[in-house]
BAFI-3210 file (N, C-alpha, C; in Angstrom, 3 decimals, decimal comma, padded with zeros to 6 digits):
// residues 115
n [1|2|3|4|5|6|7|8|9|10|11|12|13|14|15|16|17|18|19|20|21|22|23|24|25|26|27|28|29|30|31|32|33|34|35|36|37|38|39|40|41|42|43|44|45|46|47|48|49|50|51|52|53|54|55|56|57|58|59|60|61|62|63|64|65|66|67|68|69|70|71|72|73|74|75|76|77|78|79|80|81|82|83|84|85|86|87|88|89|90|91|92|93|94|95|96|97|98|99|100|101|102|103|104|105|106|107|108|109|110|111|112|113|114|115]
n.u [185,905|185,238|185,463|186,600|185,655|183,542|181,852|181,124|181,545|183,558|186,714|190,160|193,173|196,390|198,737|201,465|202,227|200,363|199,265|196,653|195,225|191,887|188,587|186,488|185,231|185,544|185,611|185,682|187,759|187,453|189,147|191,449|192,178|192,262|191,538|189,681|189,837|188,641|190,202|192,617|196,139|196,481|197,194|198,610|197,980|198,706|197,051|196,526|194,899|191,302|188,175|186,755|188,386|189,338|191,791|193,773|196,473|197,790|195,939|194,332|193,863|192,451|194,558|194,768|194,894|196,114|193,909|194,407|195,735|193,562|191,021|188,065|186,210|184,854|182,404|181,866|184,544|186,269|187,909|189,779|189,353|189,571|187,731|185,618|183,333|180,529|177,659|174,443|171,337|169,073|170,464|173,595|176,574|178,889|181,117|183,428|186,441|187,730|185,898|184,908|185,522|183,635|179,902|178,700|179,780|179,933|178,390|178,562|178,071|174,616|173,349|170,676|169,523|168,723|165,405]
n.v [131,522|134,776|137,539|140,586|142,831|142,728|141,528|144,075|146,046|149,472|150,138|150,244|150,297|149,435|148,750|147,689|148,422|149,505|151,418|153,380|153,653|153,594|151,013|148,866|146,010|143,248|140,509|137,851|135,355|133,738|131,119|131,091|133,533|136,316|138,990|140,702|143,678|146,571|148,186|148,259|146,413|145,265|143,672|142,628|139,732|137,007|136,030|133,975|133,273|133,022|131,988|133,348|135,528|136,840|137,869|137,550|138,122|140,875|141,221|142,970|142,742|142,421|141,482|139,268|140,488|140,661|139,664|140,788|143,449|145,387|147,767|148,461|151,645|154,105|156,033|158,867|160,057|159,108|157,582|154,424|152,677|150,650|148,071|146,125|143,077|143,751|142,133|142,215|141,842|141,653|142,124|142,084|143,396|145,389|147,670|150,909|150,655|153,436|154,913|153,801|154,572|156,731|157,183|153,561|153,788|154,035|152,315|150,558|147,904|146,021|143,278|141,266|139,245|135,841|133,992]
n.w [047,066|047,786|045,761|044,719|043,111|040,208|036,931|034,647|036,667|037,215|037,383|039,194|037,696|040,040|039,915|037,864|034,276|033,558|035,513|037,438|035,064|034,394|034,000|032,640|033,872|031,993|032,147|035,120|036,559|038,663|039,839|038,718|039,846|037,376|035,670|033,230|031,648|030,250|027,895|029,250|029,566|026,716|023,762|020,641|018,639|016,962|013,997|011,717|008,335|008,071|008,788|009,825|010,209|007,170|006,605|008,235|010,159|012,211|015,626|017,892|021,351|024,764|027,542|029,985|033,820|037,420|039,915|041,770|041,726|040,744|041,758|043,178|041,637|043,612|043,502|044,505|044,844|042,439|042,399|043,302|045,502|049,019|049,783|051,995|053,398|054,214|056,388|057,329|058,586|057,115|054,292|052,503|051,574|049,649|051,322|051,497|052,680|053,731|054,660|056,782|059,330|059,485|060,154|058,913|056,390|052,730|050,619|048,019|046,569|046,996|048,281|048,275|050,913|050,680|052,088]
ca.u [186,431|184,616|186,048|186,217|185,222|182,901|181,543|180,929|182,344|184,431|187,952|191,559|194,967|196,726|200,287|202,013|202,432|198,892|198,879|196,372|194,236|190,585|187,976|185,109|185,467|184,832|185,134|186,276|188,445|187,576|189,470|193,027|192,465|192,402|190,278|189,961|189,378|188,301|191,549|194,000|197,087|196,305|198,332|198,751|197,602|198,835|196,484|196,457|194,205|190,204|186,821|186,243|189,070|189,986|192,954|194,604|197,211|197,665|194,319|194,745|193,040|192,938|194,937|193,984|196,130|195,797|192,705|194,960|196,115|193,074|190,362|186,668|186,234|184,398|181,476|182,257|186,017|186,482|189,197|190,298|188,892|189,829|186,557|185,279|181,736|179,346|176,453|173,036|170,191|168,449|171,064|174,891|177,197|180,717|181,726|184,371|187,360|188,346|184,898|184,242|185,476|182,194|178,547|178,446|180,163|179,408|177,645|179,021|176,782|174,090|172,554|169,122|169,565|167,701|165,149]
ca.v [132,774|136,033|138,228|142,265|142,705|141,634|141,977|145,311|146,881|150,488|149,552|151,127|149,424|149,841|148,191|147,558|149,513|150,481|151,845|154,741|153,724|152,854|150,129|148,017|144,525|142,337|138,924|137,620|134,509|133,512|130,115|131,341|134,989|137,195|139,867|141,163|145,371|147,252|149,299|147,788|145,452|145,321|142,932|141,970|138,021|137,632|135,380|133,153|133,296|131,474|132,264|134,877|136,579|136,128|138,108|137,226|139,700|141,430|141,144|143,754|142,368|142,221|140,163|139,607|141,005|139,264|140,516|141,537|144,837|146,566|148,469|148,953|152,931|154,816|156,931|160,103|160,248|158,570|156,977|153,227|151,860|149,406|147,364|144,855|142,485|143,884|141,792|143,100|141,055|141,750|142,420|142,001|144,327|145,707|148,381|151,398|150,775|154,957|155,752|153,337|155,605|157,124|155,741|152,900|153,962|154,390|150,753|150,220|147,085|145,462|142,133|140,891|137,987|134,228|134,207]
ca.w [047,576|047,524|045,359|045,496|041,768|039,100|035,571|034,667|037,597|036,865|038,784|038,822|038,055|040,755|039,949|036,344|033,452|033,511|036,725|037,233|034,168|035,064|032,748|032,903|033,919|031,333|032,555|035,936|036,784|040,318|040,017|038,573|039,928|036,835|035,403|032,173|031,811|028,798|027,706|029,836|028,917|025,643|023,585|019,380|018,487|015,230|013,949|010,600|007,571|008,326|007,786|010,724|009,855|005,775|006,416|009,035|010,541|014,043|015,965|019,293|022,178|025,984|028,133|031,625|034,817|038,405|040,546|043,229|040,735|040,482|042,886|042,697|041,383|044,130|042,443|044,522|044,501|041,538|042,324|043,424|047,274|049,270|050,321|052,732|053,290|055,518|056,138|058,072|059,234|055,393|053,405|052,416|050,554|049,854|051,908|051,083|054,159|054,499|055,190|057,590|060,440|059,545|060,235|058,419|055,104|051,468|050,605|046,563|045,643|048,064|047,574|049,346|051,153|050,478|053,012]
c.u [185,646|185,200|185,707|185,505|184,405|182,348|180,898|181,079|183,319|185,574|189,356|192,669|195,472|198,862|200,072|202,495|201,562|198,991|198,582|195,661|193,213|189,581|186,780|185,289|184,558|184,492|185,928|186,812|188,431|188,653|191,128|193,126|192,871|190,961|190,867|189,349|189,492|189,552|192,576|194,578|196,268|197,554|197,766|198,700|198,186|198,348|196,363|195,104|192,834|189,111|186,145|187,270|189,749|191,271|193,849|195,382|197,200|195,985|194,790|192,899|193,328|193,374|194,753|195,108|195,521|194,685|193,383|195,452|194,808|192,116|189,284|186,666|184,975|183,564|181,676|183,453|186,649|187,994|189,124|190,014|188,889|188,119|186,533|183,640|181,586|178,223|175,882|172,051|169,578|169,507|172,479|175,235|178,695|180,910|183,068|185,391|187,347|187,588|184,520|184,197|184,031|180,797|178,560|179,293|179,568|179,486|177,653|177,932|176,218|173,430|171,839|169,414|168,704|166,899|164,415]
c.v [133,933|136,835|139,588|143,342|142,311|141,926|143,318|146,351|147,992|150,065|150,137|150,321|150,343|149,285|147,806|148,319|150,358|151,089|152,778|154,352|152,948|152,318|149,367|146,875|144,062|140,664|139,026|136,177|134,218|132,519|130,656|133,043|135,849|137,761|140,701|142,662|145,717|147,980|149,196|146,479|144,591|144,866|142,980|140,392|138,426|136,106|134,734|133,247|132,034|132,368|133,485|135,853|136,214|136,678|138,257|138,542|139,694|142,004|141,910|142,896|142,626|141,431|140,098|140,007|140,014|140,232|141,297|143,279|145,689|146,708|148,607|150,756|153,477|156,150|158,312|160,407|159,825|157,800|155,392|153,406|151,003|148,907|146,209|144,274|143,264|142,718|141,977|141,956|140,679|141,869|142,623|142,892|144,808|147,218|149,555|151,431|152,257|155,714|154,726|153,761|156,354|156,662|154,899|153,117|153,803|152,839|150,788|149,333|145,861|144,135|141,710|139,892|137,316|134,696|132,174]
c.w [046,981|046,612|045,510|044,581|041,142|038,234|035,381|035,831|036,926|038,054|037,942|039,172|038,937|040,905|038,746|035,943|033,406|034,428|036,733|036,149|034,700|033,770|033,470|032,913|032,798|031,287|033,874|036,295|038,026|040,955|039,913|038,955|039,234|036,482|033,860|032,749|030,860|028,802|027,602|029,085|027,330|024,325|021,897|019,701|017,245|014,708|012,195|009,641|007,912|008,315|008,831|010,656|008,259|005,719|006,829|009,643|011,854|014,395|017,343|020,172|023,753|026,681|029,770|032,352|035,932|039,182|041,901|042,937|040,309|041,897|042,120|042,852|042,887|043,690|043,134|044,479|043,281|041,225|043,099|045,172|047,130|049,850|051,311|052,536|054,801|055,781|057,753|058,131|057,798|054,106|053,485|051,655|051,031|050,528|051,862|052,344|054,531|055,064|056,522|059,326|060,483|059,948|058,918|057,065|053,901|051,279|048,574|045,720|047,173|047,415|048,686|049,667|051,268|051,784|053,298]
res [x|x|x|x|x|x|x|x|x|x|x|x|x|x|x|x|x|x|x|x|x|x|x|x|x|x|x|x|x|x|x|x|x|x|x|x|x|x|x|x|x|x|x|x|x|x|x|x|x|x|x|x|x|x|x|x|x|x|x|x|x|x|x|x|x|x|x|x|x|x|x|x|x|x|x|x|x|x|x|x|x|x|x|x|x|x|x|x|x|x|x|x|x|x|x|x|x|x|x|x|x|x|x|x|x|x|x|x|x|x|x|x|x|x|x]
***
Protein backbone atom coordinates (compact mmCIF):
# COMPACT_ATOMS: atom_id res chain seq x y z
CA UNK A 1 0.00 0.00 0.00
CA UNK A 2 1.13 3.42 -0.99
CA UNK A 3 1.24 5.52 1.68
CA UNK A 4 0.67 9.52 1.85
CA UNK A 5 3.79 10.14 4.09
CA UNK A 6 7.36 9.36 4.59
CA UNK A 7 10.63 9.91 6.44
CA UNK A 8 11.39 13.31 6.88
CA UNK A 9 8.29 14.67 5.61
CA UNK A 10 6.86 18.08 7.66
CA UNK A 11 3.03 16.77 8.41
CA UNK A 12 0.12 18.00 10.76
CA UNK A 13 -1.83 16.00 13.47
CA UNK A 14 -4.94 16.19 12.55
CA UNK A 15 -6.99 14.23 15.38
CA UNK A 16 -5.93 13.53 19.22
CA UNK A 17 -4.56 15.50 21.79
CA UNK A 18 -1.99 16.80 19.51
CA UNK A 19 -4.16 18.08 17.10
CA UNK A 20 -2.83 21.18 15.22
CA UNK A 21 0.85 20.44 16.15
CA UNK A 22 3.13 19.90 13.09
CA UNK A 23 6.84 17.49 13.07
CA UNK A 24 9.11 15.65 11.02
CA UNK A 25 8.49 12.12 10.33
CA UNK A 26 10.82 10.06 11.81
CA UNK A 27 10.11 6.61 10.93
CA UNK A 28 7.18 5.12 9.01
CA UNK A 29 5.25 1.80 9.63
CA UNK A 30 3.73 0.80 6.32
CA UNK A 31 2.78 -2.75 7.63
CA UNK A 32 0.89 -1.83 11.07
CA UNK A 33 0.13 1.82 9.82
CA UNK A 34 1.97 4.10 12.24
CA UNK A 35 4.28 6.99 12.09
CA UNK A 36 6.48 8.39 14.41
CA UNK A 37 6.79 12.64 14.49
CA UNK A 38 9.38 14.69 16.18
CA UNK A 39 7.43 16.45 19.19
CA UNK A 40 4.33 14.66 19.07
CA UNK A 41 2.78 12.07 21.66
CA UNK A 42 5.49 12.09 23.66
CA UNK A 43 5.48 9.58 26.43
CA UNK A 44 7.95 8.68 29.88
CA UNK A 45 9.74 4.88 29.66
CA UNK A 46 10.93 4.46 32.93
CA UNK A 47 13.74 2.47 32.31
CA UNK A 48 16.11 0.33 34.76
CA UNK A 49 19.76 0.76 35.64
CA UNK A 50 22.47 -0.70 32.42
CA UNK A 51 25.33 0.42 30.69
CA UNK A 52 23.65 3.00 28.18
CA UNK A 53 21.91 4.45 30.73
CA UNK A 54 23.87 4.02 34.43
CA UNK A 55 21.03 5.69 35.92
CA UNK A 56 18.17 4.60 34.94
CA UNK A 57 15.00 6.78 35.56
CA UNK A 58 12.25 8.37 33.25
CA UNK A 59 13.59 8.36 29.61
CA UNK A 60 10.90 10.83 27.45
CA UNK A 61 10.46 9.54 24.09
CA UNK A 62 8.10 9.32 21.10
CA UNK A 63 5.38 7.03 20.65
CA UNK A 64 3.91 6.48 17.35
CA UNK A 65 0.10 7.59 16.34
CA UNK A 66 -1.80 5.80 13.31
CA UNK A 67 -0.93 7.29 9.73
CA UNK A 68 -4.46 8.03 9.17
CA UNK A 69 -4.03 11.26 11.96
CA UNK A 70 -1.70 13.28 10.27
CA UNK A 71 -1.35 15.37 6.77
CA UNK A 72 1.54 16.20 4.56
CA UNK A 73 2.37 20.23 5.46
CA UNK A 74 1.84 22.21 2.26
CA UNK A 75 4.96 24.63 1.76
CA UNK A 76 2.75 27.67 0.80
CA UNK A 77 -0.11 27.46 3.24
CA UNK A 78 1.59 25.82 5.74
CA UNK A 79 -0.84 23.96 6.81
CA UNK A 80 -2.06 20.09 6.52
CA UNK A 81 -3.35 18.77 2.61
CA UNK A 82 -5.13 16.19 1.58
CA UNK A 83 -3.14 14.44 -1.41
CA UNK A 84 -3.49 12.01 -4.18
CA UNK A 85 -0.95 9.97 -6.98
CA UNK A 86 -0.68 11.53 -10.16
CA UNK A 87 1.30 9.70 -12.58
CA UNK A 88 2.54 11.28 -16.20
CA UNK A 89 4.14 9.48 -19.00
CA UNK A 90 7.88 10.43 -17.15
CA UNK A 91 7.10 10.90 -13.92
CA UNK A 92 4.86 10.15 -10.73
CA UNK A 93 4.10 12.29 -7.72
CA UNK A 94 1.75 13.35 -4.87
CA UNK A 95 -0.57 15.87 -5.68
CA UNK A 96 -2.31 18.65 -3.23
CA UNK A 97 -6.51 17.67 -3.69
CA UNK A 98 -7.85 21.73 -3.14
CA UNK A 99 -5.73 22.83 -5.85
CA UNK A 100 -6.57 20.43 -8.21
CA UNK A 101 -9.54 22.50 -9.51
CA UNK A 102 -6.60 24.34 -10.86
CA UNK A 103 -4.14 23.29 -13.79
CA UNK A 104 -2.65 20.52 -12.59
CA UNK A 105 -1.92 21.49 -8.90
CA UNK A 106 0.95 22.08 -6.58
CA UNK A 107 3.17 18.64 -7.21
CA UNK A 108 4.77 18.08 -3.25
CA UNK A 109 7.33 15.20 -4.12
CA UNK A 110 7.97 13.77 -7.77
CA UNK A 111 9.74 10.62 -8.52
CA UNK A 112 11.32 9.66 -12.13
CA UNK A 113 10.08 6.68 -13.35
CA UNK A 114 12.26 3.13 -14.19
CA UNK A 115 12.58 3.29 -17.76
Amino acid sequence: MACHVKKNEIVEVIAGAHRGAQGKVLHVDPVRELVLVEGVNVVFRHVRPNRRNPQGGRVEKEAAIHISNVLPVDTKTQKGSRVHFEVTRDKAGKVIKKERRTVGGTVIDTVKKAE
